[in-house]
Structures are given as structure tokens and as C-alpha cells.
TIRO-341381 format. One line per 5 residues: their letters; for each residue x, y, z of C-alpha. Coordinates in nm, 3 decimals. Example, Ala and Ser with C-alpha at 12.3 -4.5 7.8 and 13.67 -1.06 7.14 Angstrom:
as) 1.230:-0.450:0.780 | 1.367:-0.106:0.714
***
This chain:
xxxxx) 8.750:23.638:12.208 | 9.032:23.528:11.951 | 8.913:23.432:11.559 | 8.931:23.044:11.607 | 8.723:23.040:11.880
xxxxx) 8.452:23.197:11.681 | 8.513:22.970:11.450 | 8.462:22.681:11.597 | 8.137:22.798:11.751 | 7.978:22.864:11.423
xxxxx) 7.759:22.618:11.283 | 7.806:22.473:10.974 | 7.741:22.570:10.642 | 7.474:22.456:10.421 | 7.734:22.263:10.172
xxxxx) 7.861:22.076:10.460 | 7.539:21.989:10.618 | 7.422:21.869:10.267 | 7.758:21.661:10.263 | 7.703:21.492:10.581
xxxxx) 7.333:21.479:10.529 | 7.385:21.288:10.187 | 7.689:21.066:10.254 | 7.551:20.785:10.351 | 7.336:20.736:10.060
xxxxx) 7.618:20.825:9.831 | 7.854:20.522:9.950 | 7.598:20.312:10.006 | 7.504:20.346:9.650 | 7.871:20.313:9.532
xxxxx) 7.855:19.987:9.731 | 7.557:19.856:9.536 | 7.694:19.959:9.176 | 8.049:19.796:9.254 | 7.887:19.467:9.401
xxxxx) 7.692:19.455:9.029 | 7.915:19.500:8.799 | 8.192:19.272:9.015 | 7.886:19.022:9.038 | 7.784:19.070:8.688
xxxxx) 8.149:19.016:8.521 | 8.234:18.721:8.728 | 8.290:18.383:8.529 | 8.229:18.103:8.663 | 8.448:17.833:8.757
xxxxx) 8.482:17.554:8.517 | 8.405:17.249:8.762 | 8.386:16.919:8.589 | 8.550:16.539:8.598 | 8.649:16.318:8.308
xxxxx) 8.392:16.002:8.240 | 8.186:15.866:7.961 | 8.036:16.049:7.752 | 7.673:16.053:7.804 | 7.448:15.803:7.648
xxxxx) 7.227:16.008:7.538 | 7.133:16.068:7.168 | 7.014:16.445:7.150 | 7.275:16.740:7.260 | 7.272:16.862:7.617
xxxxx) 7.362:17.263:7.640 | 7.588:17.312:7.932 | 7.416:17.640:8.035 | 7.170:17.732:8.358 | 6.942:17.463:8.398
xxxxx) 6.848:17.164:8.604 | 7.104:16.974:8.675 | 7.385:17.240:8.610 | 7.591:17.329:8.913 | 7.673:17.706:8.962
xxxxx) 7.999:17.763:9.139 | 8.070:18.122:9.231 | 8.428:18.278:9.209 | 8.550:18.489:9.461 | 8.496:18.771:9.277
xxxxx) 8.126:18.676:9.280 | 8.121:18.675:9.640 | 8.260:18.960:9.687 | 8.007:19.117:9.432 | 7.709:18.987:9.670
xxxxx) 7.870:19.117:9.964 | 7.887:19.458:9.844 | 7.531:19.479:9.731 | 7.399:19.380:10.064 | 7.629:19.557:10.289
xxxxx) 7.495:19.859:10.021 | 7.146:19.767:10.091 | 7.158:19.765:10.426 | 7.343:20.089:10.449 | 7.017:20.213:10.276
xxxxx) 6.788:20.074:10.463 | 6.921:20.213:10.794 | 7.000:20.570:10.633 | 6.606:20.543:10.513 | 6.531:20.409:10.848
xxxxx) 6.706:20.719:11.038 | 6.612:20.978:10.816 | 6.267:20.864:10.858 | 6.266:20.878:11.283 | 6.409:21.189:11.248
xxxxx) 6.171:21.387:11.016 | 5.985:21.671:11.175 | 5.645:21.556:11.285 | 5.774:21.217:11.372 | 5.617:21.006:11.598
xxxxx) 5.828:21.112:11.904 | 5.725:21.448:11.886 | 5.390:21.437:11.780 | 5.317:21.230:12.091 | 4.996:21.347:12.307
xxxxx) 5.103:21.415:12.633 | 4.866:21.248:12.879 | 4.603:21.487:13.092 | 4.657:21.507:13.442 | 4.410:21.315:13.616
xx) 4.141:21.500:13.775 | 3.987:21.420:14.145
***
């Protein structure tokens, strides 16, 4: 048999199962940290129409609160995106890992007698 066909029967090493085992997780998590800080940096759009001023005597703040209309930038979308395209990257990784754990449901399963007459 020639060298590179040994090669390419071997199985992989450790570091590279580790590496496939763990990437996933990895850019899923890169996901969720980019979406936050693009989400968290984001202004917001200044959205507003001239008018009269308010008759009101006391000062309003023009912060979060009832009444106050949140418009979110593009860069704000694309902030939420990433965190749930992260999260549900997650969830199936978790969701795979966990179906194919030793001792899993599929192979723990009793196998039915045969019936008797």
C-alpha cells in the first residue's frame, strides 16, 4: 500500500476531533457577542416632526418611557439577528450533543421479549 493511502485511512487526531467537536459552540458564541455589542452601540434614530411646543408646565425627558417611540437602526437589527441565529446555533449543538451522549435514550432502549406460547 502507498503512504497516502494510509493516510487517509487513519482516523483523526485528538486536536482535530476536539476542533470539530467544539466548533459549533465557538461560532455560535462569536455570533452572540457580535449581535451585543452591534445591538448595544446602536443609536437610535432621531424620529420627530416640528409642532407646538407642548402645553405642558413641568419638563418632559425624552428618554424610554410611555409614550416614547423606539426606532431601531439597521445596525440594531442586525445586532438581534446575530444573537438569535447564535442562540439557536446553541440550542441545536446542545440539542445534538445531548442525543448523542453515550447512554442515550436510543441505546438504552429495552428490547422487547419474544412472546412466549
Amino acid at each position: 500500500m502507498s503512504e497516502t493511502a494510509d493516510a487517509s485511512n487513519r482516523r483523526p487526531g485528538r486536536a482535530a476531533r476536539i476542533l470539530r467537536a467544539s466548533a459549533l459552540p465557538l461560532v455560535a458564541g462569536v455570533l452572540v457577542l457580535t449581535g451585543a455589542v452591534l445591538a448595544a452601540t446602536g443609536t437610535t434614530e432621531s424620529f420627530g416632526w416640528f409642532s407646538y411646543a407642548p402645553l405642558q408646565e413641568g419638563t418632559r425627558a425624552t428618554g424610554m418611557g410611555p409614550g416614547s417611540l423606539l426606532v431601531l437602526t439597521s445596525r440594531m437589527q442586525l445586532g438581534y439577528l446575530l444573537i438569535g441565529t447564535g442562540l439557536v446555533a446553541a440550542a441545536f449543538w446542545g440539542g445534538f450533543r445531548l442525543g448523542r451522549r453515550p447512554g442515550s435514550a436510543r441505546s438504552t432502549r429495552r428490547q422487547d421479549p419474544a412472546p412466549q406460547d
